[in-house]
KEKOLGU-67224 format. One line per field, with one value per residue: residue number from 1; residue in three letters; x, y, z of N, C-alpha, C in turn. Coordinates in Angstrom, 1 decimal, always signed. Layout:
% KEKOLGU-67224
seq <- (NUM:...)
type <- (ALA:...)
n.u <- (X:...)
n.v <- (Y:...)
n.w <- (Z:...)
ca.u <- (X:...)
ca.v <- (Y:...)
ca.w <- (Z:...)
c.u <- (X:...)
c.v <- (Y:...)
c.w <- (Z:...)
% end
This chain:
% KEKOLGU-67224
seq <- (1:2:3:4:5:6:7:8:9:10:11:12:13:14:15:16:17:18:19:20:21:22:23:24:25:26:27:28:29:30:31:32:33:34:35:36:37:38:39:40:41:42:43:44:45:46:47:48:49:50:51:52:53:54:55:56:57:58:59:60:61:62:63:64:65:66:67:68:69:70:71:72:73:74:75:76:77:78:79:80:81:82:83:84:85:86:87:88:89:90:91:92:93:94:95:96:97:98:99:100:101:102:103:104:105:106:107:108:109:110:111:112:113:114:115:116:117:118:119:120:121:122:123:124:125:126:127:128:129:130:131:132:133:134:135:136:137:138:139:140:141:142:143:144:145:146:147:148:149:150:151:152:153:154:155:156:157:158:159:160:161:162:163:164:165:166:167:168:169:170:171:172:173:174:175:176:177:178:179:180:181:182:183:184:185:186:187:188:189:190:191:192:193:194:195:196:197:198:199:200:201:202:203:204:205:206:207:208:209:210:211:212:213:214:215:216:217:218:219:220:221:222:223:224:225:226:227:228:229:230:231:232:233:234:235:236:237:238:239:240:241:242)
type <- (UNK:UNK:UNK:UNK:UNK:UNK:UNK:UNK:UNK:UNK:UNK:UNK:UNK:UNK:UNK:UNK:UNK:UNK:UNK:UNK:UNK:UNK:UNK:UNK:UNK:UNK:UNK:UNK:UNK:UNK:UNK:UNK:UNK:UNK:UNK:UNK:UNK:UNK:UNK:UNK:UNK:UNK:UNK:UNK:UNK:UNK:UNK:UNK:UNK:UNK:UNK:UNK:UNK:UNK:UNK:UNK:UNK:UNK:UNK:UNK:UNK:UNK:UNK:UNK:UNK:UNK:UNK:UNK:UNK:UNK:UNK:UNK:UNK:UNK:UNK:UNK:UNK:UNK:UNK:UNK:UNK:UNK:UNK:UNK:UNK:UNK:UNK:UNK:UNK:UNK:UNK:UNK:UNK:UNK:UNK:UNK:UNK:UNK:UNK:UNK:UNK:UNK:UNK:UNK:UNK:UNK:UNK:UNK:UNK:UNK:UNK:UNK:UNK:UNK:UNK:UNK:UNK:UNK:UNK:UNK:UNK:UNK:UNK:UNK:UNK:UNK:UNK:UNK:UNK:UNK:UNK:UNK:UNK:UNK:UNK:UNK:UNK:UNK:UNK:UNK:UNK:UNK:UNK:UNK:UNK:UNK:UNK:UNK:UNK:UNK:UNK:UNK:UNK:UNK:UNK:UNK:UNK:UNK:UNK:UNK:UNK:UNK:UNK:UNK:UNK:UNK:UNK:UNK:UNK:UNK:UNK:UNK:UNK:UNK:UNK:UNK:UNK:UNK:UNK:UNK:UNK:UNK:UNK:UNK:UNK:UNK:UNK:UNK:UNK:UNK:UNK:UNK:UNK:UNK:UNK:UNK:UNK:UNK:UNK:UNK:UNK:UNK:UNK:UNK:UNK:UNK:UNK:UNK:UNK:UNK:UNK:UNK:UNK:UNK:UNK:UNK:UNK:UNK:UNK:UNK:UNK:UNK:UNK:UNK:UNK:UNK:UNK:UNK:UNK:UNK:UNK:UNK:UNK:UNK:UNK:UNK:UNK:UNK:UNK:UNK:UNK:UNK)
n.u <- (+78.1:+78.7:+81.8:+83.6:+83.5:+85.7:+87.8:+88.5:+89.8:+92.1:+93.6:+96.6:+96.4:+98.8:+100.7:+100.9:+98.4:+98.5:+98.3:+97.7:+97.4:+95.5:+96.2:+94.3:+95.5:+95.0:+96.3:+96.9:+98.4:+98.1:+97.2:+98.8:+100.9:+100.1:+98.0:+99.2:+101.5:+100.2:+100.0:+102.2:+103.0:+101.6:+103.0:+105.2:+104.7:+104.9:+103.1:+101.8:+102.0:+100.7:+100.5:+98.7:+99.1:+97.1:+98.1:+98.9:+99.8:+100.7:+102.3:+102.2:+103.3:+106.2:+105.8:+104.8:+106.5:+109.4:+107.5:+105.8:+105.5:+105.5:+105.0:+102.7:+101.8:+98.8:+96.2:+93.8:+91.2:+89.0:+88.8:+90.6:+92.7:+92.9:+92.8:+95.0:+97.0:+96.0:+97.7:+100.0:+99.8:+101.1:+99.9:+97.5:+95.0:+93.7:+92.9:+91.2:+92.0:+91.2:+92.3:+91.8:+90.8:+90.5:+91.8:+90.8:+92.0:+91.7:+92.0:+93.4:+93.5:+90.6:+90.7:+92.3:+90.3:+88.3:+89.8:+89.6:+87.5:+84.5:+83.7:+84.2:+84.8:+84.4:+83.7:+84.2:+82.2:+80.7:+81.9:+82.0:+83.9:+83.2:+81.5:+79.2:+75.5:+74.0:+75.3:+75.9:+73.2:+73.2:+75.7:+74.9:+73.1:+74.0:+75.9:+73.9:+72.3:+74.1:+74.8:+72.1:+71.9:+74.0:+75.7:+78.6:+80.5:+83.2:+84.2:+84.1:+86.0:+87.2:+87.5:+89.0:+89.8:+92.4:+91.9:+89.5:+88.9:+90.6:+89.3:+86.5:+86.7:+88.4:+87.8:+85.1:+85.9:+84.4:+83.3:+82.3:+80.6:+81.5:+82.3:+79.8:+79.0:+81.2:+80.5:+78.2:+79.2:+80.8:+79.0:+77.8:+79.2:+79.8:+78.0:+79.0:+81.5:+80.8:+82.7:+82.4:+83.9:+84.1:+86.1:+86.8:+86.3:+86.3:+83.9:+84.2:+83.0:+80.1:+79.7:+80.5:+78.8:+76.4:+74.5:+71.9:+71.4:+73.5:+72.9:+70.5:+71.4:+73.4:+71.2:+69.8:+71.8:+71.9:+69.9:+69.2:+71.2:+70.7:+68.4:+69.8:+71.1:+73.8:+77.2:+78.7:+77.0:+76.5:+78.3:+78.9:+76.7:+77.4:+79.9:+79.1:+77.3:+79.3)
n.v <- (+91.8:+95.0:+95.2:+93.9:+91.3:+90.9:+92.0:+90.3:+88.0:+88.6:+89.0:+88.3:+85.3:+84.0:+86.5:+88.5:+90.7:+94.3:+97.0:+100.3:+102.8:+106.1:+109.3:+111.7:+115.0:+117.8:+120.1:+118.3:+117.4:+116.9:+114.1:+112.6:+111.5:+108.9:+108.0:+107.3:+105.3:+103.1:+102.2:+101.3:+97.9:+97.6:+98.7:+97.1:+95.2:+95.2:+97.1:+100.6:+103.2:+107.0:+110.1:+113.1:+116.3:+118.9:+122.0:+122.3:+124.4:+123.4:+121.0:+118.9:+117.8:+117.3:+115.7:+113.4:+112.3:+110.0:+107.8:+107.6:+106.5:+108.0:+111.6:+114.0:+117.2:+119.0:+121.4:+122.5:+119.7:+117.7:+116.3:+116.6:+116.0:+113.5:+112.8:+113.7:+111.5:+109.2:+109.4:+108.9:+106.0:+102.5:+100.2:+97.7:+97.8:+100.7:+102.4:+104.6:+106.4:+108.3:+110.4:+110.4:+108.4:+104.2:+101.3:+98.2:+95.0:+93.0:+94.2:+94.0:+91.3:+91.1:+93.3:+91.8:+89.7:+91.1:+91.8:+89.0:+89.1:+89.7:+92.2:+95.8:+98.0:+99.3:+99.1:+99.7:+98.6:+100.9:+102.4:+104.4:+106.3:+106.9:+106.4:+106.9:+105.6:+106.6:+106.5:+104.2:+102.9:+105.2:+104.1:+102.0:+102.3:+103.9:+102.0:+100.1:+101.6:+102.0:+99.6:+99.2:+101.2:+101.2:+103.2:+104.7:+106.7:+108.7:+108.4:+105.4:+104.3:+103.9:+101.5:+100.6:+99.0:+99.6:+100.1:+100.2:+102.9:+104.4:+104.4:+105.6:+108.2:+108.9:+110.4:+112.6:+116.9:+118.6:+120.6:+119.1:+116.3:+114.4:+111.7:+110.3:+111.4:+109.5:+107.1:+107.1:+106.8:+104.6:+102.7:+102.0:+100.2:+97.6:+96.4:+97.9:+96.1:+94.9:+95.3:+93.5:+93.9:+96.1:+99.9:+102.1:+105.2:+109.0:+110.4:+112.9:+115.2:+114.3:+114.3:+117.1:+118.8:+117.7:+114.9:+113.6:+116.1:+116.8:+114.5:+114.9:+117.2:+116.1:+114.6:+116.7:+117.6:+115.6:+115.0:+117.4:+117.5:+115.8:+116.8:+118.5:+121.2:+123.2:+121.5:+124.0:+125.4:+123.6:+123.1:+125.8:+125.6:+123.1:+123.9:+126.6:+125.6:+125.1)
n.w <- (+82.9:+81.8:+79.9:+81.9:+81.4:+78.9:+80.3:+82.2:+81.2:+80.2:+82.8:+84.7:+87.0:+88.3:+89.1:+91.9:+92.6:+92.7:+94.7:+94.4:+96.7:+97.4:+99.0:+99.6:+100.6:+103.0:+105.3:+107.5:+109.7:+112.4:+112.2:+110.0:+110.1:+112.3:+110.5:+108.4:+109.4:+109.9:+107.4:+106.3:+106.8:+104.5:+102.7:+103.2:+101.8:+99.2:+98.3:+97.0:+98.7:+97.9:+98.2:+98.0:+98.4:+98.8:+99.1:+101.8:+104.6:+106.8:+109.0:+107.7:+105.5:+106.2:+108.2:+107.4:+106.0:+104.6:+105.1:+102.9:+99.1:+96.9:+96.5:+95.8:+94.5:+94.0:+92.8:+95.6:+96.6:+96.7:+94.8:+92.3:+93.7:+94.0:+91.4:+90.5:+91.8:+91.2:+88.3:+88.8:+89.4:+89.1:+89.9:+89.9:+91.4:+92.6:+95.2:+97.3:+100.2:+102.5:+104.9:+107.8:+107.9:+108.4:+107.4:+107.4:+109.0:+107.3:+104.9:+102.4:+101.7:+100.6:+99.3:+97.1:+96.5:+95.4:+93.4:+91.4:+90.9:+89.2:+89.1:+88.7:+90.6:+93.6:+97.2:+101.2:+104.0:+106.6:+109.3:+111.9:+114.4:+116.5:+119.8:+120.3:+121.0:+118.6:+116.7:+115.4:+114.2:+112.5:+110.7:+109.8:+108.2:+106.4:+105.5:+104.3:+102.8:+100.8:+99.7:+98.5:+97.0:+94.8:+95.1:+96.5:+98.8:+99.8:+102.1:+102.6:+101.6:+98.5:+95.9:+92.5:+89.6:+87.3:+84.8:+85.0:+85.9:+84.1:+81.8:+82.6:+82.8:+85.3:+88.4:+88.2:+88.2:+90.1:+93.1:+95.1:+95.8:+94.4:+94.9:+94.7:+91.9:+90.6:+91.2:+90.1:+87.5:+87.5:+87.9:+86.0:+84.2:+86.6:+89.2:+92.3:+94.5:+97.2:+100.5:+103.4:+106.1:+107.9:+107.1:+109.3:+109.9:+110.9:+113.1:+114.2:+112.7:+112.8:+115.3:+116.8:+114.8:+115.3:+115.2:+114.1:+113.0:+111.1:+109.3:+108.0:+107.2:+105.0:+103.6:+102.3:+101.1:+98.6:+97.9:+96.6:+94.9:+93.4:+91.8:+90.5:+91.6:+91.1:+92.0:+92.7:+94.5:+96.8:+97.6:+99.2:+101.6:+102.2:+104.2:+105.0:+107.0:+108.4)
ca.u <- (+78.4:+79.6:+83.5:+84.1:+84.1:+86.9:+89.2:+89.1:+90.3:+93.2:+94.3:+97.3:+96.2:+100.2:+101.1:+100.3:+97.7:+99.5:+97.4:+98.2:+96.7:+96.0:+95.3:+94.4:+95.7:+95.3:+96.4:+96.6:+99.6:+97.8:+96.5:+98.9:+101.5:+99.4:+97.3:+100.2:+101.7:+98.9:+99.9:+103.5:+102.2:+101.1:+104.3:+106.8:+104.6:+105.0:+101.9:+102.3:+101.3:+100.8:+100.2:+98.6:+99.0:+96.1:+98.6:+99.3:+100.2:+100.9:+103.8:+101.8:+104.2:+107.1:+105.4:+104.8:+108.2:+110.0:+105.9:+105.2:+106.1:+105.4:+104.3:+102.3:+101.0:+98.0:+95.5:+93.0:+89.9:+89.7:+88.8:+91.6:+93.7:+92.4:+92.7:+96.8:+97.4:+95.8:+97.8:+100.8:+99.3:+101.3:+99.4:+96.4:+93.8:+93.6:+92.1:+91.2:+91.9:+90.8:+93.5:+91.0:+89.9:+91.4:+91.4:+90.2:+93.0:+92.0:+91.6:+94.8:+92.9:+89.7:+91.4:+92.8:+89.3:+87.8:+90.2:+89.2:+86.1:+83.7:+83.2:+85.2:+84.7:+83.9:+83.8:+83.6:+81.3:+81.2:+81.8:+82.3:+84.6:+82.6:+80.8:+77.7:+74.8:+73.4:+76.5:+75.7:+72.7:+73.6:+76.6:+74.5:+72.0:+74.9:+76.3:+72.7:+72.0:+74.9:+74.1:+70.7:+72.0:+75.5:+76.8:+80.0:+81.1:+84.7:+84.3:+83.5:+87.6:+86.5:+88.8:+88.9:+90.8:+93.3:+91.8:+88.1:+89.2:+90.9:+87.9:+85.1:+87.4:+88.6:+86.5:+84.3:+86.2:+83.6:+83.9:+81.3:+79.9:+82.6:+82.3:+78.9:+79.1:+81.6:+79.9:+76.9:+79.5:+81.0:+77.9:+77.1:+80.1:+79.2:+77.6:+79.6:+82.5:+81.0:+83.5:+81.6:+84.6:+84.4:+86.7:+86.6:+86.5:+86.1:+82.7:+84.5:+82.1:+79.0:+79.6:+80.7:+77.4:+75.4:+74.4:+70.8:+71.3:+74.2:+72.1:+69.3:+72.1:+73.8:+70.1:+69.3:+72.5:+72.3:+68.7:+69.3:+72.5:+69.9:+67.6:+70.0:+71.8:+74.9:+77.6:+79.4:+76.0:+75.9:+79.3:+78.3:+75.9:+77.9:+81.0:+78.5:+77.1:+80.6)
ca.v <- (+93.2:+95.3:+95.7:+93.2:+89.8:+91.3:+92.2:+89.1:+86.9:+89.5:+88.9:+86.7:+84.9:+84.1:+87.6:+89.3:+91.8:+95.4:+98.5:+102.0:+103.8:+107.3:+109.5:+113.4:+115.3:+119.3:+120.4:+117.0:+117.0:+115.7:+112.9:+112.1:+110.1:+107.6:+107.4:+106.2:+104.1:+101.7:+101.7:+100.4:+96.5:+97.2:+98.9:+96.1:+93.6:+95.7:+98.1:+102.1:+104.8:+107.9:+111.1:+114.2:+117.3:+120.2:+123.4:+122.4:+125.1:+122.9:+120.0:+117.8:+117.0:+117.0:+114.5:+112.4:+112.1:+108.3:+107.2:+107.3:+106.4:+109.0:+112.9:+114.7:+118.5:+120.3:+122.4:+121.8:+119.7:+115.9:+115.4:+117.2:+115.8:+112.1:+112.0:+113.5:+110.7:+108.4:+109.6:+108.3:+104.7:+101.5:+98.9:+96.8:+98.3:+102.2:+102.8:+105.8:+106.6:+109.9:+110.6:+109.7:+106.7:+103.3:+100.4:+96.6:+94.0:+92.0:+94.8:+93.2:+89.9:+91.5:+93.5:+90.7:+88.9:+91.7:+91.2:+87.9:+88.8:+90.1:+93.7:+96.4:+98.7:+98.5:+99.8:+98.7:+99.2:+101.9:+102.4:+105.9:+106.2:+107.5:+105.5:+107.1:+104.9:+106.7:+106.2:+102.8:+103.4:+105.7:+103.5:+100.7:+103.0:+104.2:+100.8:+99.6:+102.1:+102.0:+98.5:+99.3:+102.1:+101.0:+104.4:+104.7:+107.7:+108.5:+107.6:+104.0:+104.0:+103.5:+101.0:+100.5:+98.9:+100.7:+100.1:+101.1:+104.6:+105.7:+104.6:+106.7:+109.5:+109.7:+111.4:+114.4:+117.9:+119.6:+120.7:+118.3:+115.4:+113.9:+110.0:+110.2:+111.3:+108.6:+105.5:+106.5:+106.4:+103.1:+101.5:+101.4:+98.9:+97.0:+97.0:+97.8:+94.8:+95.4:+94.4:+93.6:+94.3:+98.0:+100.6:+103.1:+106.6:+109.5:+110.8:+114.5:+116.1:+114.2:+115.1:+118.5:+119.6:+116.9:+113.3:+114.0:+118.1:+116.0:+113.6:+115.7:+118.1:+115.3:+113.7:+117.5:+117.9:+114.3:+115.2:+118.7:+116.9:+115.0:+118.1:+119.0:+122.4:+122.6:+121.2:+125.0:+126.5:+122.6:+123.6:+126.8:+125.3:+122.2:+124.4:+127.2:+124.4:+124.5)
ca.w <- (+83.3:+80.5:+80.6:+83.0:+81.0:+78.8:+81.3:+82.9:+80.7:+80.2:+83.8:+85.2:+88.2:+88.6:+89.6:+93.3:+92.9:+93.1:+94.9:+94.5:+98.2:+96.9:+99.8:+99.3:+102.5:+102.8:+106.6:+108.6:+110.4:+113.7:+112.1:+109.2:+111.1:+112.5:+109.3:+107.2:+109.8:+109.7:+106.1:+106.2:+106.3:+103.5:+101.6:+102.9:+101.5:+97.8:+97.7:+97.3:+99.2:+96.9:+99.1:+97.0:+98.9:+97.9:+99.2:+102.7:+105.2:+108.5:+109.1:+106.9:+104.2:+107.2:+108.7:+106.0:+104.9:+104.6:+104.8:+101.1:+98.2:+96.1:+97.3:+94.6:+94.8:+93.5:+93.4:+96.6:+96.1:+96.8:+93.0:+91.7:+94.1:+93.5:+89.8:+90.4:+92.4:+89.8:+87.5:+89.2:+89.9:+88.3:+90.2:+89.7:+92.1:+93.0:+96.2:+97.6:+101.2:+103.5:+106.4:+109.1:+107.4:+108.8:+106.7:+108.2:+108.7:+105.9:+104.0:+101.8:+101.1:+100.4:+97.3:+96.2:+96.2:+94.8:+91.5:+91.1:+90.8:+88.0:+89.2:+87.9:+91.3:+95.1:+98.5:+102.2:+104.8:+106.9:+110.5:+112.8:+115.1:+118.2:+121.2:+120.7:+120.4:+117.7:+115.6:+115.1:+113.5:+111.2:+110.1:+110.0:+107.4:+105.5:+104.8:+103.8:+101.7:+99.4:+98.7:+97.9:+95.6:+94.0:+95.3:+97.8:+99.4:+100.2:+103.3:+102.2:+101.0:+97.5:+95.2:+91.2:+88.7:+87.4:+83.6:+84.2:+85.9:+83.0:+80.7:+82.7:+82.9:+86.6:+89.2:+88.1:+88.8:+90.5:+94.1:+95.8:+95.3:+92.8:+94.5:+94.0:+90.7:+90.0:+91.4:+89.0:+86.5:+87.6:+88.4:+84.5:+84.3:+87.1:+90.6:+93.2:+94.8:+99.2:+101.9:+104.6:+107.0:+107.8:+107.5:+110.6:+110.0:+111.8:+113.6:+114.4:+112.1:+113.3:+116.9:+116.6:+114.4:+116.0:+114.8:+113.3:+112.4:+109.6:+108.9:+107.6:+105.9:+103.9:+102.7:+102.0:+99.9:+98.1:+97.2:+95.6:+93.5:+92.6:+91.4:+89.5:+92.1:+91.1:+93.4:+93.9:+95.4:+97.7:+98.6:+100.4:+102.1:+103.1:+104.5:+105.9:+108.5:+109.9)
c.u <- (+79.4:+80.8:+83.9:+85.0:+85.4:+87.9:+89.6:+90.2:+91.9:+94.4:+95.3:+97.3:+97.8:+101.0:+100.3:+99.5:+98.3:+98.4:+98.6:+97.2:+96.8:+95.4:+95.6:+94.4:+95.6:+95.2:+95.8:+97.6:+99.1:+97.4:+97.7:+100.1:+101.3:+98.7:+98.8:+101.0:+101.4:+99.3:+100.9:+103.7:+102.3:+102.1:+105.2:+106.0:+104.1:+103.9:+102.3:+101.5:+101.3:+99.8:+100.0:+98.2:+98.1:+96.7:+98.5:+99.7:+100.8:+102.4:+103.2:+102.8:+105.2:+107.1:+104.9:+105.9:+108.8:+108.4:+105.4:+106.1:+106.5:+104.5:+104.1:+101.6:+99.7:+96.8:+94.2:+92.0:+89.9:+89.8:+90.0:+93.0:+93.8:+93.4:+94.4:+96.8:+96.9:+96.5:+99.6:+100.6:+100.6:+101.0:+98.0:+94.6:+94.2:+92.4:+92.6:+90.6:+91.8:+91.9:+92.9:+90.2:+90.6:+91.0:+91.7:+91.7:+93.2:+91.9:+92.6:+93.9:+91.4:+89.9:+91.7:+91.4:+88.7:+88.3:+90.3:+88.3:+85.4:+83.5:+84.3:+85.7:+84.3:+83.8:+83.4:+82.5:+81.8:+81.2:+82.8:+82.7:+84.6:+81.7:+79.5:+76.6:+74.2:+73.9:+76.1:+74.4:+73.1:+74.7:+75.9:+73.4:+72.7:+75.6:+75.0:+72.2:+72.8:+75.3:+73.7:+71.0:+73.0:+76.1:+77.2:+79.5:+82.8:+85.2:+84.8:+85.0:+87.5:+87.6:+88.0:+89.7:+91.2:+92.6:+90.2:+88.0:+89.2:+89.4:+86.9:+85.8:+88.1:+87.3:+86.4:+84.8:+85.2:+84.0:+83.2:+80.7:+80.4:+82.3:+80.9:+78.5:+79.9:+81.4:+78.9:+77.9:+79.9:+79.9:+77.5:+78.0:+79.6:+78.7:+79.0:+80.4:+82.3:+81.9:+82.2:+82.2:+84.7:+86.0:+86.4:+87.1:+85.6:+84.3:+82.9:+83.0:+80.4:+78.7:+79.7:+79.5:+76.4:+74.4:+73.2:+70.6:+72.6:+73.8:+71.5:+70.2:+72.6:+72.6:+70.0:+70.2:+72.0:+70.8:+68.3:+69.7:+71.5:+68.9:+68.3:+71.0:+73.2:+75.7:+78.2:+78.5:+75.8:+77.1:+79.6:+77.6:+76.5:+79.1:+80.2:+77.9:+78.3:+80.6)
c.v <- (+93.8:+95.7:+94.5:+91.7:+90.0:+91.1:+91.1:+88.0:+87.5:+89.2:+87.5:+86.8:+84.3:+85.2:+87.8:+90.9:+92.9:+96.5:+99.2:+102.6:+105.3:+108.2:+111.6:+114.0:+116.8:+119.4:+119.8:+117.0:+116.6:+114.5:+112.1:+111.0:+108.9:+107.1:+106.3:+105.3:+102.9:+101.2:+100.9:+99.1:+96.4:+97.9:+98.0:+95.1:+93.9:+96.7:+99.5:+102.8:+106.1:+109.1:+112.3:+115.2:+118.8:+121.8:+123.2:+123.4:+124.7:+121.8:+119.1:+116.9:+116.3:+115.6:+113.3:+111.6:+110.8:+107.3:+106.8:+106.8:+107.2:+110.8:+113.4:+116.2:+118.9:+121.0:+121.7:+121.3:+118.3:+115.4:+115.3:+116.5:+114.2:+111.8:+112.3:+112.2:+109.5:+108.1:+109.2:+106.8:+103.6:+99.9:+98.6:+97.4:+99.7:+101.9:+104.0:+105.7:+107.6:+109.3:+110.1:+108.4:+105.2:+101.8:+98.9:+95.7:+93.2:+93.2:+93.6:+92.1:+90.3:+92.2:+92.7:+89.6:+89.5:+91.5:+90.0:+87.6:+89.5:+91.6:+94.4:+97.7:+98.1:+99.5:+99.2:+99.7:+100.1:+101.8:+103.8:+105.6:+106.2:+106.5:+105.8:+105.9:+105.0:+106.9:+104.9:+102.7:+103.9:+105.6:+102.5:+101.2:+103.3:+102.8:+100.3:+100.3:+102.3:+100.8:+98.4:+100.2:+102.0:+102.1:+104.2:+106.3:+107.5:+108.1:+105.9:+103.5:+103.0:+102.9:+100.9:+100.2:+99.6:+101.8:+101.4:+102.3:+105.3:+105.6:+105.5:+107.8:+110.1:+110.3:+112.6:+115.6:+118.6:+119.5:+119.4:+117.2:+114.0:+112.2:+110.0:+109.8:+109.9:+107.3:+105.7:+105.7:+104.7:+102.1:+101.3:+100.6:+97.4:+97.6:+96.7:+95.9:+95.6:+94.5:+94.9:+94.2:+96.1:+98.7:+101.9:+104.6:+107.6:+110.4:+112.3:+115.1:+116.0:+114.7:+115.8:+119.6:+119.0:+116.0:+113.5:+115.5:+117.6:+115.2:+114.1:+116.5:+117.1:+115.0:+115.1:+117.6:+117.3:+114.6:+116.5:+118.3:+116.3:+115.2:+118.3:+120.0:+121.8:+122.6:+122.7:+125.5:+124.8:+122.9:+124.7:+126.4:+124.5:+122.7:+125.5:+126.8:+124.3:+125.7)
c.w <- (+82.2:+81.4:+81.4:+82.4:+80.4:+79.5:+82.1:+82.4:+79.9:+81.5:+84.2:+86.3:+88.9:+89.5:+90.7:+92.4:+93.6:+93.3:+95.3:+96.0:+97.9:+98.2:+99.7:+100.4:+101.8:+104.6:+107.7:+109.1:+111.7:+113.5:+111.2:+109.3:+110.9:+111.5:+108.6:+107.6:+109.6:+108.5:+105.7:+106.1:+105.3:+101.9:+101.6:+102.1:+99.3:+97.2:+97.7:+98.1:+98.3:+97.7:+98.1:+98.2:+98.4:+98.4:+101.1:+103.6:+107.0:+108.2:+108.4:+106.1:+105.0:+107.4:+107.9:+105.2:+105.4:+104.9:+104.2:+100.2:+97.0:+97.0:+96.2:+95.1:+93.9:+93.6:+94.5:+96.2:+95.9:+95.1:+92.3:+92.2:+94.0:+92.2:+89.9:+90.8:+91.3:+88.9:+87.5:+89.5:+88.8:+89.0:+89.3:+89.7:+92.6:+94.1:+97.1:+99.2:+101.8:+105.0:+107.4:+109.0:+107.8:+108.2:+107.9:+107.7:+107.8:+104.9:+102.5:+100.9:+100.4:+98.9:+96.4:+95.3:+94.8:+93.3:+90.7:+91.0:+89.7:+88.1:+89.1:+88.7:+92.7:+96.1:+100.0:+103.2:+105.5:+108.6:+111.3:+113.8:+116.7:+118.9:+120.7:+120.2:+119.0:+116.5:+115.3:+114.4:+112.5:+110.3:+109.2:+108.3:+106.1:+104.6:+103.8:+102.6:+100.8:+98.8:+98.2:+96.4:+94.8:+94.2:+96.6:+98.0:+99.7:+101.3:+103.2:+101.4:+99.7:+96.6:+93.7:+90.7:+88.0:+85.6:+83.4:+85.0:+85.0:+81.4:+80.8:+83.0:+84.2:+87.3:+88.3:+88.8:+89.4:+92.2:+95.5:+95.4:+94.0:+92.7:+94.4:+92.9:+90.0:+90.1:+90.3:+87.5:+86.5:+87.8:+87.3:+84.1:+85.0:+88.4:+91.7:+93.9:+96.2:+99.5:+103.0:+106.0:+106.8:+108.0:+108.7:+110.1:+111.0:+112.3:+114.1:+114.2:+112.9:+114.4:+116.9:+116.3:+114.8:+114.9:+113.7:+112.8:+110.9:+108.8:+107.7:+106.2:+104.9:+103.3:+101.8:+100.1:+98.4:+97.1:+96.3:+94.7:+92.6:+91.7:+90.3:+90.2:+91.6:+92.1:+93.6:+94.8:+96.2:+98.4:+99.6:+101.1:+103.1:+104.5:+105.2:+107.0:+109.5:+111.0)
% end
């Protein structure tokens, strides 16, 4: 796996594996609490939290505050707000967490594996938040298929070492479609590092616009991107469904 063998033999297996948690928030204050709670585990035991705010207007930040480690600002747009937070990183592994996203008990041990291992990227399974039967399915479809294709989603609380970020340039600024774009890029390194333990994120969206009427819209998008549209005319589209 190009890139990979290098780096290994770079690494000191003596040292604790240090993750940076970068999580891009724009007007969460119901959720952002409890999100970073969950996280504190994982600050006493020396990992950062790294909170990138895209222009806030609610108690977000408020509520946030003695939670993090670091609070970064700028302009809205998970990419944008990603690669800040990146750009603050002095750990090992960068992983990238969504506010409604809830990372698996082992997550911890699972990172750790992951950097002991030959791949230079990752992501874990996926799993939605809601009862419905027909969530389970389309979790079950989502996980499968981003085996099949070495691309994540941000859902999929996507991690990277810290080295081969800054080599493929960070996520792609564009408004849509950025992890996408950046697993193709990472996947020419290596293939994907799955956790099989899921992280739990939220099903809001699915239920709200309805299970198979999202479905349909994400393949629609994913297969335009794939055309070629570019992502600001996939971003009207995606944001006109609401």
């Amino acid at each position: 796996m190009r890139g990979s063998q290098p780096l290994l033999g770079l690494l000191d297996r003596s040292k604790p594996v240090k993750i940076d948690i970068v999580m891009p928030v724009l007007n969460e204050a119901e959720v952002i609490t409890q999100s970073l709670e969950r996280l504190q585990s994982l600050r006493v035991r020396g990992h950062r939290v790294i909170l990138v705010d895209g222009g806030s207007r609610d108690a977000t930040l408020a509520n946030s505050a003695g939670l993090v480690d670091e609070v970064r600002v700028s302009a809205a747009g998970r990419a944008l707000q990603m690669n800040e937070g990146a750009r603050a990183q002095s750990g090992d592994v960068l992983l990238f967490l969504h506010a409604d996203t809830r990372l698996p008990a082992d997550a911890e041990a699972a990172l750790e594996a992951f950097y002991g291992s030959a791949r230079d990227w990752g992501r874990f399974d996926v799993r939605l938040s809601g009862r419905r039967p027909e969530l389970r399915m389309i979790e079950r479809m989502m996980s499968w298929r981003s085996r099949l294709t070495g691309i994540a989603t941000g859902d999929q609380a996507m991690f990277v070492r810290r080295q081969t970020l800054v080599s493929v340039g960070g996520f792609p600024e564009i408004p849509l479609m950025e992890d996408v774009e950046l697993s193709k890029r990472l996947r020419q390194r290596s293939r994907p590092y799955c956790v099989s333990s899921p992280v739990i994120t939220s099903s809001r969206r699915w239920e709200q616009h309805g299970v198979w009427r999202t479905v349909i819209l994400m393949w629609r998008l994913r297969f335009d991107y794939w055309r070629g549209t570019p992502p600001e005319e996939l971003t009207k589209r995606y944001y006109r469904s609401d």
